[in-house]
N, C-alpha and C positions, 0 to 999 in steps of 0.2 A: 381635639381628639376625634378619629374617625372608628365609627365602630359598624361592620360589616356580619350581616345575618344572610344565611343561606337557607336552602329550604334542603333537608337531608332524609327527606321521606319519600321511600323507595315506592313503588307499587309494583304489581305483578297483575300482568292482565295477559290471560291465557289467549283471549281473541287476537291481540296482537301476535304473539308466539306462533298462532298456529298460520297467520294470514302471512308474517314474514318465513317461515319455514316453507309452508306452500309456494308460495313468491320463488322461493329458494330451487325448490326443486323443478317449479316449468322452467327457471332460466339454466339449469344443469340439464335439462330435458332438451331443451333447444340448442345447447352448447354441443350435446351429445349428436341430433339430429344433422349441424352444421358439420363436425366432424367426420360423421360417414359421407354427408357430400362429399367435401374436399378429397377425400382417400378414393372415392367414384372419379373424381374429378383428375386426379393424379395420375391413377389408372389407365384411364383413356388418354391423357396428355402425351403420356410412354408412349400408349401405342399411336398415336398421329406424328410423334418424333422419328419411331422405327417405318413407319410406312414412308412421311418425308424421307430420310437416308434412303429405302430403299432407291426410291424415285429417283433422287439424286443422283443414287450410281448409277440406275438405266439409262438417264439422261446423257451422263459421260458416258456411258459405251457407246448409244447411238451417234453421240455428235464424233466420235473418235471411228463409228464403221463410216461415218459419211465424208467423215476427213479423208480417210486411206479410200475408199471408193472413188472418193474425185478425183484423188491425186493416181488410181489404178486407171479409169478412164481416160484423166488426159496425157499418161504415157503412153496407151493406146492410141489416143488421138494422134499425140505427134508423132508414134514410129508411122503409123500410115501416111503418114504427109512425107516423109522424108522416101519414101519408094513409089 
């Protein structure tokens, strides 16, 4: 016969309570503090997205005025060669 005793006496210890409550709220504190980074963080993400595309299309205009520019200059070149 196996006979098993527990111990079923609760305590209440307020110093705990308030040290895990406290606990509770610097890491809600800090959870919070992270948050507003990230949303900082997003923010500016956006806008180095929107300035890259800008750039990107400038890039393709200029490489596309330099395309047709060379290709205007050496129709130029060659009608003077031909007279």
């Amino acid at each position: 016969m196996i006979s098993c005793f527990g111990q079923s006496v609760t305590q209440s210890n307020p110093l705990e309570y308030a040290a895990i409550g406290e606990g509770e709220s610097r890491i809600n504190e800090i959870i919070g503090k992270q948050n507003e980074i990230l949303d900082t963080l997003s923010v500016l993400h956006g806008g180095m997205v929107v300035a890259e595309t800008k750039m990107k299309k400038w890039e393709q205009k200029y490489n596309n005025y330099l395309k047709t520019t060379q290709g205007y200059a050496d129709a130029i070149k060659a009608g003077c060669t031909l007279y």
